[in-house]
C-alpha positions in Angstrom: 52.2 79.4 32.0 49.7 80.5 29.1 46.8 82.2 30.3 44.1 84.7 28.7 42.5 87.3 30.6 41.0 90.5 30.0 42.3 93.5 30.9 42.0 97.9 31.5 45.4 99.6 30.2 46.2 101.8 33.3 49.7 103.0 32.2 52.3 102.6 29.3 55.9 103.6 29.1 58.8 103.5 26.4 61.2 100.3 27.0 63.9 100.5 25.0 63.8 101.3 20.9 61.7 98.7 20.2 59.4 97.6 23.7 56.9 98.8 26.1 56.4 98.2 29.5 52.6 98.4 29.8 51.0 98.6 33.5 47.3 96.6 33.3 44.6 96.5 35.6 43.7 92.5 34.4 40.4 90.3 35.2 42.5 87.0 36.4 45.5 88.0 38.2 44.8 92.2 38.9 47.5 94.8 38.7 50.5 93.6 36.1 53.2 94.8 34.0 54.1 93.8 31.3 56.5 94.3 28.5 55.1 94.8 24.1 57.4 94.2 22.0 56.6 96.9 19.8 58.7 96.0 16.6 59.0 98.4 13.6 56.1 98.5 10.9 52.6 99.5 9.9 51.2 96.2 11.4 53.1 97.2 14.6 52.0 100.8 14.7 48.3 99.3 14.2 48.8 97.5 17.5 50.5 99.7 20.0 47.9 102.3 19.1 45.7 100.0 21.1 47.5 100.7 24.1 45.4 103.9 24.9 44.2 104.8 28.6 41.6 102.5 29.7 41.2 100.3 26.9 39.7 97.4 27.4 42.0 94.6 25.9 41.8 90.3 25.3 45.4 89.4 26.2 47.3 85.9 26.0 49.9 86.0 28.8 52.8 84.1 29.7 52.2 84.8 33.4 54.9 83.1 36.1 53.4 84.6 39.8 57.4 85.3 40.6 57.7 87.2 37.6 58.2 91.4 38.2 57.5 92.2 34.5 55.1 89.5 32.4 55.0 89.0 28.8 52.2 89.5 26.1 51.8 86.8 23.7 49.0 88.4 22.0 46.5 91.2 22.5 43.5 92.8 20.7 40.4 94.8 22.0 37.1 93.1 23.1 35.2 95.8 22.6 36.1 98.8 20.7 35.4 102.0 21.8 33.2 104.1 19.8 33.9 107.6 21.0 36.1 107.7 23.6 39.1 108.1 21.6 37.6 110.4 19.6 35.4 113.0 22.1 37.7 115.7 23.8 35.7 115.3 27.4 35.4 111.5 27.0 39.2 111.0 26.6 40.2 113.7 29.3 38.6 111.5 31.6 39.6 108.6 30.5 43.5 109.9 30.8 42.6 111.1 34.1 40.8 108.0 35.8 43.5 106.0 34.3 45.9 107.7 36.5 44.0 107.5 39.6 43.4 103.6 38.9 47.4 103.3 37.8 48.1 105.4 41.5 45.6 103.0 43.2 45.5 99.4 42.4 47.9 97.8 44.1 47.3 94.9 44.5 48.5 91.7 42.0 45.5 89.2 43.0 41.9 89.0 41.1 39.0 91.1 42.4 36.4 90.4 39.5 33.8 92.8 41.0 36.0 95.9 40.6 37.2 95.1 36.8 33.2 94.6 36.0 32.3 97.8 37.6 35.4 99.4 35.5 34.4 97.7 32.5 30.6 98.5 32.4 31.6 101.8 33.9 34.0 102.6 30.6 31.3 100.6 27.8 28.4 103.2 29.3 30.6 106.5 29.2 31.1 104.8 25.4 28.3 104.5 24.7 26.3 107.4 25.4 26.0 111.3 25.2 24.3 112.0 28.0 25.7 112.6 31.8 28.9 112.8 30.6 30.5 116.1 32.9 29.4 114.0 35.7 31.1 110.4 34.7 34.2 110.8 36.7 32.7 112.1 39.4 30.2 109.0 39.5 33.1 106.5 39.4 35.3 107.6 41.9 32.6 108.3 44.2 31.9 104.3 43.0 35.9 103.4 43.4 35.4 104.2 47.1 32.9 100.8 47.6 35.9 98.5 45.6 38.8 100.2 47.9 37.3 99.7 51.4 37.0 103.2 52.1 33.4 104.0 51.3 31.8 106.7 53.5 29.2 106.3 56.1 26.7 108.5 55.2 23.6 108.8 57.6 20.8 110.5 55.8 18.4 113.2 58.3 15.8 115.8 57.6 18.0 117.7 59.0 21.1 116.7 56.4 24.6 116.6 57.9 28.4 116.9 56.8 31.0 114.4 55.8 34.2 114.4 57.9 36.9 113.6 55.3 39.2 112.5 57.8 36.9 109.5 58.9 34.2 108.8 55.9 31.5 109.3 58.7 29.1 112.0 58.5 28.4 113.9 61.2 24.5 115.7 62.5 26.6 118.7 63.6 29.3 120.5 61.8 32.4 119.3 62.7 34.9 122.0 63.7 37.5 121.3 61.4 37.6 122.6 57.3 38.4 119.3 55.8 34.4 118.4 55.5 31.8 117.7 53.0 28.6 120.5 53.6 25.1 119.0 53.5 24.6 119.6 49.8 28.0 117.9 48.9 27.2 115.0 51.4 24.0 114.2 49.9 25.2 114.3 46.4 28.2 111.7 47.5 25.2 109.6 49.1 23.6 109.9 45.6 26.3 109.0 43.8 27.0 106.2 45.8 24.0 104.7 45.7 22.6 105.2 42.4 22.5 102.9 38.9 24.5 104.0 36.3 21.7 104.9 34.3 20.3 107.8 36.5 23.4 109.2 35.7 22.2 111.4 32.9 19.6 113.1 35.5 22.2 114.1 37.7 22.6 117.5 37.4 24.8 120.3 38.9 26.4 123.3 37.7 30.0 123.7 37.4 31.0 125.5 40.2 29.8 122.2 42.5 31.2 119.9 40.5 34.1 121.8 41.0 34.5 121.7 44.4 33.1 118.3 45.0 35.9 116.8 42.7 38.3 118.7 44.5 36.9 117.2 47.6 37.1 113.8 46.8 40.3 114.1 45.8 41.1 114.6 49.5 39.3 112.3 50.7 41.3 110.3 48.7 44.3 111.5 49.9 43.5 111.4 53.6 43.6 107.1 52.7 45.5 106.4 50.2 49.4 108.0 50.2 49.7 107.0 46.6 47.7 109.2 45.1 50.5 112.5 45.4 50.1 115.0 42.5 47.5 114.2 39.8 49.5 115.3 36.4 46.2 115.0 34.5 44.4 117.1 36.7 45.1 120.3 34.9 44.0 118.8 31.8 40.3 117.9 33.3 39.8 121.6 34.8 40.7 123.5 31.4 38.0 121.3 29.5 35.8 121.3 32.7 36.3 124.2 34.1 38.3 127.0 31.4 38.6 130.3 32.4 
Protein backbone atom coordinates (compact mmCIF):
# COMPACT_ATOMS: atom_id res chain seq x y z
CA UNK A 1 0.00 0.00 0.00
CA UNK A 2 1.18 3.74 -0.72
CA UNK A 3 1.28 5.73 2.19
CA UNK A 4 3.15 9.19 3.27
CA UNK A 5 4.29 9.84 6.51
CA UNK A 6 6.86 11.83 8.20
CA UNK A 7 9.63 10.61 9.61
CA UNK A 8 13.24 11.08 12.23
CA UNK A 9 16.28 9.08 10.52
CA UNK A 10 17.48 7.04 13.67
CA UNK A 11 19.98 4.79 11.88
CA UNK A 12 21.50 4.03 8.30
CA UNK A 13 23.58 1.24 7.11
CA UNK A 14 25.36 0.18 3.68
CA UNK A 15 23.15 -2.54 1.73
CA UNK A 16 24.85 -3.76 -0.93
CA UNK A 17 26.82 -1.49 -3.74
CA UNK A 18 24.10 0.38 -4.61
CA UNK A 19 21.26 0.33 -1.36
CA UNK A 20 20.69 1.30 2.14
CA UNK A 21 18.87 -0.06 4.69
CA UNK A 22 17.70 3.01 6.64
CA UNK A 23 16.14 2.50 10.38
CA UNK A 24 13.21 5.50 10.89
CA UNK A 25 11.50 6.57 13.72
CA UNK A 26 8.02 7.51 11.35
CA UNK A 27 4.77 9.59 12.41
CA UNK A 28 2.11 6.86 10.99
CA UNK A 29 3.39 3.53 11.59
CA UNK A 30 6.61 4.18 14.31
CA UNK A 31 9.89 2.30 14.17
CA UNK A 32 10.65 0.97 10.36
CA UNK A 33 13.35 -0.10 8.15
CA UNK A 34 13.61 0.45 5.13
CA UNK A 35 15.76 -0.10 2.15
CA UNK A 36 17.17 3.44 -0.45
CA UNK A 37 18.13 2.47 -3.37
CA UNK A 38 21.03 4.63 -3.58
CA UNK A 39 21.97 4.42 -7.40
CA UNK A 40 25.14 6.03 -8.83
CA UNK A 41 25.22 9.84 -9.64
CA UNK A 42 25.29 13.47 -8.54
CA UNK A 43 21.34 13.52 -8.24
CA UNK A 44 21.79 10.36 -6.03
CA UNK A 45 24.65 11.70 -3.89
CA UNK A 46 22.29 14.85 -3.37
CA UNK A 47 19.69 12.50 -1.83
CA UNK A 48 21.46 10.03 0.38
CA UNK A 49 23.16 13.02 1.94
CA UNK A 50 19.72 13.61 3.45
CA UNK A 51 20.00 10.58 5.34
CA UNK A 52 21.82 12.35 8.33
CA UNK A 53 21.05 11.52 12.15
CA UNK A 54 17.80 12.86 13.09
CA UNK A 55 16.64 14.42 10.02
CA UNK A 56 13.36 15.11 9.72
CA UNK A 57 12.13 13.55 6.34
CA UNK A 58 8.53 13.55 4.03
CA UNK A 59 8.55 9.91 2.84
CA UNK A 60 6.14 8.01 0.27
CA UNK A 61 6.24 4.35 1.42
CA UNK A 62 5.17 1.26 0.06
CA UNK A 63 4.33 -0.09 3.58
CA UNK A 64 2.84 -3.94 3.79
CA UNK A 65 2.38 -4.48 8.04
CA UNK A 66 4.13 -8.17 7.29
CA UNK A 67 6.86 -6.66 5.61
CA UNK A 68 10.48 -6.90 7.83
CA UNK A 69 12.26 -4.29 5.54
CA UNK A 70 9.82 -1.46 3.67
CA UNK A 71 10.51 0.39 0.63
CA UNK A 72 10.94 4.22 -0.07
CA UNK A 73 9.22 5.49 -3.01
CA UNK A 74 10.25 8.96 -2.48
CA UNK A 75 11.79 11.17 0.27
CA UNK A 76 12.81 14.79 0.74
CA UNK A 77 13.10 16.98 3.98
CA UNK A 78 10.15 19.03 5.54
CA UNK A 79 12.09 21.18 7.12
CA UNK A 80 15.66 21.78 6.64
CA UNK A 81 17.89 22.13 9.19
CA UNK A 82 19.79 25.30 9.49
CA UNK A 83 22.68 24.53 11.69
CA UNK A 84 22.61 21.32 12.84
CA UNK A 85 24.64 19.82 10.24
CA UNK A 86 26.86 22.47 10.32
CA UNK A 87 27.54 23.31 14.38
CA UNK A 88 30.09 20.82 15.99
CA UNK A 89 28.00 20.58 19.46
CA UNK A 90 24.64 20.57 17.57
CA UNK A 91 25.49 17.56 15.47
CA UNK A 92 27.36 15.61 18.29
CA UNK A 93 24.09 15.53 19.87
CA UNK A 94 22.31 14.86 17.27
CA UNK A 95 24.58 11.64 16.42
CA UNK A 96 24.24 10.81 19.99
CA UNK A 97 20.36 11.11 20.63
CA UNK A 98 19.97 9.36 17.50
CA UNK A 99 21.53 6.35 18.95
CA UNK A 100 19.73 6.33 22.13
CA UNK A 101 16.29 6.72 20.06
CA UNK A 102 17.73 3.88 17.38
CA UNK A 103 18.54 1.63 20.93
CA UNK A 104 15.07 2.58 22.25
CA UNK A 105 12.09 2.68 20.07
CA UNK A 106 10.92 -0.49 19.66
CA UNK A 107 7.96 -0.44 18.89
CA UNK A 108 6.39 -0.54 15.02
CA UNK A 109 2.89 1.14 15.93
CA UNK A 110 2.14 5.16 15.87
CA UNK A 111 2.67 7.17 19.04
CA UNK A 112 2.15 10.78 17.52
CA UNK A 113 2.91 12.53 20.94
CA UNK A 114 6.48 11.25 21.07
CA UNK A 115 7.38 12.05 17.17
CA UNK A 116 6.00 15.80 17.97
CA UNK A 117 7.96 16.16 21.08
CA UNK A 118 11.08 14.80 18.82
CA UNK A 119 10.25 16.99 16.09
CA UNK A 120 9.74 20.38 17.96
CA UNK A 121 12.53 19.17 20.25
CA UNK A 122 15.05 18.89 17.01
CA UNK A 123 13.34 22.33 15.01
CA UNK A 124 14.27 24.34 18.59
CA UNK A 125 17.89 22.95 19.05
CA UNK A 126 17.78 24.29 15.10
CA UNK A 127 16.83 27.04 15.56
CA UNK A 128 18.53 28.60 18.28
CA UNK A 129 22.00 29.48 20.00
CA UNK A 130 21.08 29.58 23.26
CA UNK A 131 20.81 26.47 25.91
CA UNK A 132 22.47 24.38 23.72
CA UNK A 133 25.15 22.26 26.32
CA UNK A 134 21.97 21.49 28.03
CA UNK A 135 19.70 20.13 25.00
CA UNK A 136 20.34 16.53 25.41
CA UNK A 137 20.17 16.57 28.73
CA UNK A 138 16.56 18.26 28.46
CA UNK A 139 15.27 15.58 26.08
CA UNK A 140 16.24 12.50 27.61
CA UNK A 141 15.14 13.70 30.89
CA UNK A 142 11.80 14.39 28.44
CA UNK A 143 12.17 10.77 26.70
CA UNK A 144 11.45 9.37 30.11
CA UNK A 145 7.50 10.84 30.01
CA UNK A 146 7.14 9.08 26.18
CA UNK A 147 8.82 5.58 27.58
CA UNK A 148 6.74 5.01 30.69
CA UNK A 149 9.44 5.30 32.93
CA UNK A 150 9.25 8.85 34.23
CA UNK A 151 10.39 9.42 37.81
CA UNK A 152 8.38 10.15 40.81
CA UNK A 153 9.79 13.01 42.15
CA UNK A 154 8.23 14.43 45.42
CA UNK A 155 9.44 17.95 45.95
CA UNK A 156 10.21 19.03 50.13
CA UNK A 157 11.90 21.86 51.81
CA UNK A 158 13.84 19.51 52.87
CA UNK A 159 14.78 18.17 49.09
CA UNK A 160 15.33 14.36 48.77
CA UNK A 161 17.22 11.70 46.44
CA UNK A 162 16.15 9.77 43.46
CA UNK A 163 16.56 6.02 43.76
CA UNK A 164 17.58 4.95 40.17
CA UNK A 165 16.54 1.54 40.67
CA UNK A 166 12.79 2.55 41.21
CA UNK A 167 12.25 6.31 39.63
CA UNK A 168 10.89 7.26 43.18
CA UNK A 169 12.58 9.68 45.23
CA UNK A 170 13.11 9.13 48.61
CA UNK A 171 13.04 11.94 52.01
CA UNK A 172 15.98 9.98 53.35
CA UNK A 173 19.08 8.82 51.56
CA UNK A 174 18.73 5.61 50.54
CA UNK A 175 21.58 3.27 51.46
CA UNK A 176 22.55 2.18 48.26
CA UNK A 177 25.09 4.43 45.53
CA UNK A 178 22.93 4.12 42.51
CA UNK A 179 21.01 7.51 43.54
CA UNK A 180 20.33 10.95 42.34
CA UNK A 181 21.54 13.71 45.43
CA UNK A 182 19.10 16.54 46.17
CA UNK A 183 20.69 18.88 43.74
CA UNK A 184 20.64 16.32 40.80
CA UNK A 185 16.96 15.34 41.77
CA UNK A 186 15.74 18.71 41.64
CA UNK A 187 17.34 19.59 38.44
CA UNK A 188 15.61 16.12 36.83
CA UNK A 189 12.32 17.59 38.45
CA UNK A 190 13.17 20.83 36.48
CA UNK A 191 13.89 19.35 33.52
CA UNK A 192 10.93 17.38 33.52
CA UNK A 193 8.68 19.80 34.01
CA UNK A 194 9.81 22.73 32.21
CA UNK A 195 8.88 24.33 28.50
CA UNK A 196 11.34 24.19 26.12
CA UNK A 197 11.82 27.68 26.13
CA UNK A 198 13.30 28.04 29.70
CA UNK A 199 15.76 26.04 28.42
CA UNK A 200 18.27 28.69 27.69
CA UNK A 201 18.05 29.86 31.59
CA UNK A 202 19.04 26.58 32.70
CA UNK A 203 22.31 26.77 33.80
CA UNK A 204 24.97 24.42 35.34
CA UNK A 205 28.61 24.15 35.10
CA UNK A 206 30.23 21.27 33.52
CA UNK A 207 31.24 19.16 36.11
CA UNK A 208 27.12 18.60 37.00
CA UNK A 209 26.17 18.17 33.73
CA UNK A 210 28.66 15.65 33.78
CA UNK A 211 27.57 13.54 36.21
CA UNK A 212 23.90 14.05 35.76
CA UNK A 213 24.29 12.72 32.16
CA UNK A 214 26.18 9.93 33.38
CA UNK A 215 23.28 9.37 35.79
CA UNK A 216 20.62 9.24 33.50
CA UNK A 217 22.27 7.08 31.50
CA UNK A 218 21.80 4.52 34.34
CA UNK A 219 18.76 5.18 34.98
CA UNK A 220 18.34 4.25 31.66
CA UNK A 221 19.92 1.17 31.92
CA UNK A 222 18.32 -0.09 35.11
CA UNK A 223 14.84 -0.15 32.46
CA UNK A 224 15.68 -0.57 29.36
CA UNK A 225 18.40 -3.65 28.49
CA UNK A 226 18.78 -2.14 25.00
CA UNK A 227 20.59 0.53 25.62
CA UNK A 228 24.28 -1.60 26.20
CA UNK A 229 27.35 0.49 25.22
CA UNK A 230 26.73 4.00 23.84
CA UNK A 231 29.42 4.22 20.80
CA UNK A 232 28.80 8.05 20.53
CA UNK A 233 29.27 8.65 23.96
CA UNK A 234 32.96 9.37 23.67
CA UNK A 235 32.33 11.75 21.02
CA UNK A 236 29.78 13.95 23.32
CA UNK A 237 32.44 14.08 26.42
CA UNK A 238 35.48 15.23 24.19
CA UNK A 239 33.28 18.26 22.85
CA UNK A 240 31.59 18.50 26.28
CA UNK A 241 33.79 17.71 28.53
CA UNK A 242 37.83 17.67 26.80
CA UNK A 243 40.53 17.36 28.94
Amino acid sequence: MLSQTKGILLHSIRYGENSLIVTLYTEQFGRQAFMVQSAKGKKARNKTSLLQPLFLLDLIVYYKQSREIQRIKEFKTYETFRSIPFEIKKSTQALFLAEILYKLLREEESNPALFHFCEEALLFLDRTDQGIANFHLYFLSRLTGFLGILPHIRISGKGSWLDLHTGISMSAEPAHSEIMNIRETDLFHQLTTMPIENLPEFTINRETREIFLRKLIAYYRHHFDSLGEIKSLPVLKEIFFPG
